[in-house]
C-alpha positions as CSV (number, residue, x, y, z in Angstrom):
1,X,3.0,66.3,-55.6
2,X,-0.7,66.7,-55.4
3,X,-1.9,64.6,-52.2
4,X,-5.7,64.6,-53.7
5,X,-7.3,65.5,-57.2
6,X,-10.0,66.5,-56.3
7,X,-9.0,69.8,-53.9
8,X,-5.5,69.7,-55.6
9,X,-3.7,69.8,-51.9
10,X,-0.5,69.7,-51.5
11,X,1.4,68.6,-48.6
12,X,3.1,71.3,-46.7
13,X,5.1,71.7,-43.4
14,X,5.1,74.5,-40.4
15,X,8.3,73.8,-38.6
16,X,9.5,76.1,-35.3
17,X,13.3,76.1,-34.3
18,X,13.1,76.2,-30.4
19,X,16.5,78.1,-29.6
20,X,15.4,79.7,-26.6
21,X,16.3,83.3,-25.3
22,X,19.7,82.5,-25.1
23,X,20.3,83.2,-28.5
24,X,19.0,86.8,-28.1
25,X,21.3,87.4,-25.0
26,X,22.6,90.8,-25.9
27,X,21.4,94.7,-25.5
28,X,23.6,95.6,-27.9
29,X,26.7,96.0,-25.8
30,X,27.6,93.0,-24.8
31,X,26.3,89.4,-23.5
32,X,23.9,89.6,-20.3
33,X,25.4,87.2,-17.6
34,X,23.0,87.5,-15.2
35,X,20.5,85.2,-16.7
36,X,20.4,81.3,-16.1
37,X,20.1,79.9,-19.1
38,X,17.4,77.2,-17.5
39,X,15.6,80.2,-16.8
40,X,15.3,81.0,-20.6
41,X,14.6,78.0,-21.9
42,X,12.0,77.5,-19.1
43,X,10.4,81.1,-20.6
44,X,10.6,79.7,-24.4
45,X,9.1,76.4,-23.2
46,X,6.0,77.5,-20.8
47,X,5.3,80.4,-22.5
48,X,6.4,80.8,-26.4
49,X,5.8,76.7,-27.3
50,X,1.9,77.0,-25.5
51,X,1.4,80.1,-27.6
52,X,2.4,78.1,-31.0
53,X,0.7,74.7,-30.0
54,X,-2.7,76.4,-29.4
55,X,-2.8,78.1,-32.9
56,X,-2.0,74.2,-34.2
57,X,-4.5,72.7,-32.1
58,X,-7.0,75.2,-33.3
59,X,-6.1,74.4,-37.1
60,X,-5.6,70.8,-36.7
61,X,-1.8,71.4,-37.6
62,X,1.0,68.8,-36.8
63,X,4.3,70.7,-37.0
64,X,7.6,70.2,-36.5
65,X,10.1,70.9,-33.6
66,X,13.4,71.6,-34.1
67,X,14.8,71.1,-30.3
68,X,18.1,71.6,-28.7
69,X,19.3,69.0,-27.0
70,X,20.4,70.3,-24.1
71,X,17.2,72.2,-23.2
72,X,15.7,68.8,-23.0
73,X,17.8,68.0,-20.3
74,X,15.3,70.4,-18.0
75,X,12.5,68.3,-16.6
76,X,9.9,70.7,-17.2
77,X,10.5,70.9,-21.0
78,X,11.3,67.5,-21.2
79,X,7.6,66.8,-20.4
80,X,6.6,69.0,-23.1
81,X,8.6,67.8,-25.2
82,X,7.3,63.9,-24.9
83,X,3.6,65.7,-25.0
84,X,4.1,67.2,-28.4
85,X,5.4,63.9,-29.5
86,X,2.6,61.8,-28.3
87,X,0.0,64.5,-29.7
88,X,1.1,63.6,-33.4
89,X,3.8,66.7,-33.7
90,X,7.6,65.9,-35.0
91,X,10.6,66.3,-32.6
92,X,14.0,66.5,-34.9
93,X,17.4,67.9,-34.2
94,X,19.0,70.8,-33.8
95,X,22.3,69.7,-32.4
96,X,23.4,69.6,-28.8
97,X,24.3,73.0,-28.0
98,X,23.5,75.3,-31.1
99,X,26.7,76.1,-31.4
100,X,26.7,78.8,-34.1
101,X,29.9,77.9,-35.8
102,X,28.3,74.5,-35.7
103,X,29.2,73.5,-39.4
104,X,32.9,74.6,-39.1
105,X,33.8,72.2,-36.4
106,X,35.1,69.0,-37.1
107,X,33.5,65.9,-38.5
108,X,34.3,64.2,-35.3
109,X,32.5,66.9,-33.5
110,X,29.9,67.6,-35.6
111,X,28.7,63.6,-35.1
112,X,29.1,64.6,-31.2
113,X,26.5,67.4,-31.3
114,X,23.7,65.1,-33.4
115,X,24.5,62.3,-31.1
116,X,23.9,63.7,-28.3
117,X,20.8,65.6,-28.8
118,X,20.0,62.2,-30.9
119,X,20.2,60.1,-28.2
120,X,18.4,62.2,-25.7
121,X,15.2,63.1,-27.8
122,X,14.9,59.6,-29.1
123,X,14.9,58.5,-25.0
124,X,12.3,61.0,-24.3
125,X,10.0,60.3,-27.6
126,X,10.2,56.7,-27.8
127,X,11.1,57.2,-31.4
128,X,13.7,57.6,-33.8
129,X,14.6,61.5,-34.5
130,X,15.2,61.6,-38.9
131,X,14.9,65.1,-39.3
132,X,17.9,67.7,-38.8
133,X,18.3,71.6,-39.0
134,X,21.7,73.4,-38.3
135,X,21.5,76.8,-36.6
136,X,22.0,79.6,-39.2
137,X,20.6,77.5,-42.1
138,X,24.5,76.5,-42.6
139,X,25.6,73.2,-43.5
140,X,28.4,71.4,-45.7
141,X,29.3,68.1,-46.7
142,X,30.7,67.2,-43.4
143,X,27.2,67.6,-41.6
144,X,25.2,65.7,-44.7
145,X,28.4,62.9,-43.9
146,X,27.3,62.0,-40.4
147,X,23.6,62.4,-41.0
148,X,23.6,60.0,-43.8
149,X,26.0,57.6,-41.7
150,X,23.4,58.1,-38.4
151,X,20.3,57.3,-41.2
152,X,18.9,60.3,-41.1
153,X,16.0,61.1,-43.3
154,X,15.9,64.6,-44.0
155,X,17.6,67.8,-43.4
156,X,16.1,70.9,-43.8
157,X,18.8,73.5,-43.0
158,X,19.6,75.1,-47.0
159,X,18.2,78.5,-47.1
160,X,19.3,79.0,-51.3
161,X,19.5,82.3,-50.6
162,X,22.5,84.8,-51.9
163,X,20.7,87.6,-50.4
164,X,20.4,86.0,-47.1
165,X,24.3,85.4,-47.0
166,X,25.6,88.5,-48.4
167,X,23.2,90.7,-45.1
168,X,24.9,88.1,-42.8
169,X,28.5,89.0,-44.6
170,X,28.0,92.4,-44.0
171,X,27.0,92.3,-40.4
172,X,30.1,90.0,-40.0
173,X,32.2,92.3,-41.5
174,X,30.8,95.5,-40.3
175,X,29.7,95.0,-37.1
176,X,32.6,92.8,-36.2
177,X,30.3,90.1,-35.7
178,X,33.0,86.5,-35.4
179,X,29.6,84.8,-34.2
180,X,27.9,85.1,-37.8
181,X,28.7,82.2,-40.0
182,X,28.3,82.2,-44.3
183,X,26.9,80.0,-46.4
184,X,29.1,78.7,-49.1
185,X,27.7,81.0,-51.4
186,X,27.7,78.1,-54.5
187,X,25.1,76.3,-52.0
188,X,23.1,79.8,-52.5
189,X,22.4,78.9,-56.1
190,X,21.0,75.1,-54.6
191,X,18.0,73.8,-56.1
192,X,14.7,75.4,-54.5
193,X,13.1,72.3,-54.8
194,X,13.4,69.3,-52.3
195,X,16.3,67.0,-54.0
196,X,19.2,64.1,-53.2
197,X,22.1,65.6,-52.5
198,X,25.3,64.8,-54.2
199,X,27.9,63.3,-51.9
200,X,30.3,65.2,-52.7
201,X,28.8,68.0,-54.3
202,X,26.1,68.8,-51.8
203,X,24.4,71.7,-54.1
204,X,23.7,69.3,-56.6
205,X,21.1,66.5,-56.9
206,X,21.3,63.1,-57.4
207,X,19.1,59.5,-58.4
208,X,21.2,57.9,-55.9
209,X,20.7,58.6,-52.5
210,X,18.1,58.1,-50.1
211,X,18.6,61.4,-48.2
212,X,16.7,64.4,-48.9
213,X,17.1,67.9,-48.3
214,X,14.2,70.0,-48.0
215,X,15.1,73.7,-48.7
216,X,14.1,76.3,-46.5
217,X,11.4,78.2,-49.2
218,X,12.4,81.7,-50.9
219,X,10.3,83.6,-53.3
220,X,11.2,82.8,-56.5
221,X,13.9,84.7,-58.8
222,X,15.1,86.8,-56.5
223,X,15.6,84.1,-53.6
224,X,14.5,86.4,-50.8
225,X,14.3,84.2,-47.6
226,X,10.0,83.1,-47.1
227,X,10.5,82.7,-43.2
228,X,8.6,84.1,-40.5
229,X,11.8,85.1,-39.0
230,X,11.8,88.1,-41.4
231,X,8.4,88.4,-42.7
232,X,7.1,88.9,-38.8
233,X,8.1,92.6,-39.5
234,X,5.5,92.9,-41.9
235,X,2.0,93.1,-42.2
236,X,-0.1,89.9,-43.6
237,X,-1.1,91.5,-46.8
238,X,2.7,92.0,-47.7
239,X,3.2,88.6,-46.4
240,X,0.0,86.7,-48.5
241,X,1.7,88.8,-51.9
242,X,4.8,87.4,-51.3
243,X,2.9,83.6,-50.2
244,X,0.9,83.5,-53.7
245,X,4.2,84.5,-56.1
246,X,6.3,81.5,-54.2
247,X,3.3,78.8,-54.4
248,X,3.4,79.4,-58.2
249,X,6.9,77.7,-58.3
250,X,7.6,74.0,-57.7
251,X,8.8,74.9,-54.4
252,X,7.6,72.5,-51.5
253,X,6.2,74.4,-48.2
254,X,8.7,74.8,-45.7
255,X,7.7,77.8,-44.1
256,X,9.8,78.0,-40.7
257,X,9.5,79.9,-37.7
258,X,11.4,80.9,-34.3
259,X,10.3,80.7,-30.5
260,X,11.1,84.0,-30.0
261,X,8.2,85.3,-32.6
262,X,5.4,83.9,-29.8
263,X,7.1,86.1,-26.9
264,X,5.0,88.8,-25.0
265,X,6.6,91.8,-22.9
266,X,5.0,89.6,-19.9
267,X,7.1,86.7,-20.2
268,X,10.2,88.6,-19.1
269,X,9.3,88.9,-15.5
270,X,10.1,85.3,-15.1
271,X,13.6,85.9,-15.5
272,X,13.9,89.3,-13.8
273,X,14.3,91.5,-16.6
274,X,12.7,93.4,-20.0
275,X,12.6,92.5,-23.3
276,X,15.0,95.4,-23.9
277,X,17.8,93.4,-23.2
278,X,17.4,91.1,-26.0
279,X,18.5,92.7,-29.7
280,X,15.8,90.9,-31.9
281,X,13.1,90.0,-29.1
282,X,12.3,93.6,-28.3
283,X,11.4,94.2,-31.8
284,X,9.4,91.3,-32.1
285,X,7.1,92.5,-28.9
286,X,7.1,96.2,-30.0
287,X,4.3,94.6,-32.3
288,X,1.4,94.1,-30.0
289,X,0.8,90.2,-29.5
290,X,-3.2,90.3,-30.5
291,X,-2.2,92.2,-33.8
292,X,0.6,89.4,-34.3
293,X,-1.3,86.6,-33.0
294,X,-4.1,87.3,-35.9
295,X,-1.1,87.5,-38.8
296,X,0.1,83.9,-38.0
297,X,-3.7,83.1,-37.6
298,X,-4.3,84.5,-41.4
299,X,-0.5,82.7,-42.1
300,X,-2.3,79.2,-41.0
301,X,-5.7,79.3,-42.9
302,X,-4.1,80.8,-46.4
303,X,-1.5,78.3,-46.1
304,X,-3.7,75.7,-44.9
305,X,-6.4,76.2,-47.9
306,X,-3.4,75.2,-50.3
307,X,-1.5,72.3,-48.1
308,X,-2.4,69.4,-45.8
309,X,0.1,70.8,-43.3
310,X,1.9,67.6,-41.4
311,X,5.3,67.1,-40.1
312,X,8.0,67.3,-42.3
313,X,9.2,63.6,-41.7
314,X,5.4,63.3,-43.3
315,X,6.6,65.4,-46.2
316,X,9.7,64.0,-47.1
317,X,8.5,60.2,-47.0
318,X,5.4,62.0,-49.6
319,X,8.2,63.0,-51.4
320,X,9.9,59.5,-51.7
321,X,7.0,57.6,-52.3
322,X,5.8,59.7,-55.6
């Protein structure tokens, strides 16, 4: 999918799932109480979002936001939320209440959590949301149901990763963990390459449907998850290896990152605590922000020398139109 012959560019997305602290509310011994979870979302939306929309401002990147639809029920983020929309970035869906179990409700009440969040970001944009991404990179046929039904575009929740699953299997397992949900590990083995799913084989393409999954990207043979989620633990040389073995496979850019990856040890005094009380937060700022700051700088040119980086509703209607 080459978007001009003559710098042979691809087209590539940055996307950012915008959970909030609230997914990080634990020390390790339990769930913090004490914190309003306005407050958090507040932090993640003045502080982390800023952070993230200045490095795409500087690289003339549109990206994608993956918003919880009950955050957006907070004025304050509500306002940033329409600003990133009328600035050229994507807002999409990432279900009402990130419920974590989210794909193992019911069909009736997995349509309740993309209507709703649906219905509120589409009020606040002006424009139809067509992109979707379940929380844990977990979804099932039940979930491509209803966003097929609602005319949903794209979904870009598959992580085809059987390493990926079996870490989260042992934490479950191990750490007695009932909030970590699995992959059906046959959609592990899912193409690594954007495709149609199969109704009701969702791991396997078909010529006959409109909607598209785009797969979360994994470097190649040995699926190992390419997200910043992880690779923020390492150090960009590590991270560029990895970059130039995955952009030698068919794969389409995907690369995804989390809020909580732009926090700073400062942004805790808004809500009256440290980032020692949050498990994956504090290891995230134990890496000074300038030294990370320049790594998702080096993340945005290398990337950006390969792809036109735009939105992934941009991507997937590329995609159909070849």
């Amino acid at each position: 999918m080459q978007s001009n012959n003559k710098t042979n560019k691809r087209f590539g997305s940055f996307s950012i799932d915008v959970d909030t602290l609230e997914a990080d509310l634990t020390n390790g011994k339990g769930k913090n109480h004490n914190i309003k979870q306005s407050e958090l979302s507040e932090v993640s939306y003045t502080r982390f979002l800023p952070r993230f929309l200045d490095l795409c401002d500087k690289h003339n990147v549109k990206a994608t936001f993956f918003i919880v639809g009950k955050h957006a029920l907070n004025r304050t983020n509500r306002e940033l939320i329409r600003t990133m929309s009328d600035n050229g970035h994507e807002i999409a869906n990432h279900t009402m209440n990130h419920f974590k179990h989210f794909a193992h409700l019911s069909e009736k009440e997995i349509e309740k959590e993309i209507a709703e969040s649906d219905k509120i970001l589409a009020d606040i944009t002006g424009k139809p949301v067509v992109g979707f991404k379940a929380p844990g990179f977990v979804v099932n046929k039940n979930v491509f149901s209803v966003l097929t039904e609602r005319g949903y575009f794209y979904d870009a929740s598959l992580l085809p990763s059987f390493i990926y699953n079996v870490v989260k299997m042992f934490l479950k397992i191990f750490l007695f963990r009932d909030d970590i949900n699995i992959q059906n590990l046959k959609l592990c083995f899912a193409p690594t390459v954007p495709f149609h799913p199969n109704s009701s084989k969702i791991g396997k393409a078909s010529f006959n449907h409109k909607f598209l999954e785009i797969p979360v990207n994994v470097i190649p043979f040995i699926r190992f998850p390419f997200v910043n989620y992880i690779f923020a633990f390492f150090n960009y040389r590590f991270i560029n290896s990895c970059y130039s073995i995955m952009r030698k496979s068919k794969q389409v850019l995907n690369y995804s990152f989390h809020d909580l990856e732009f926090a700073d040890s400062s942004d805790f005094q808004k809500v009256g605590n440290t980032a020692d009380t949050f498990l994956f937060t504090r290891k995230i700022v134990k890496k000074d922000w300038e030294e990370r700051v320049h790594q998702v700088e080096n993340i945005f040119l290398s990337f950006g020398d390969d792809h036109y980086l735009v939105p992934l509703k941009d991507l997937a209607s590329s995609i159909a139109n070849r």
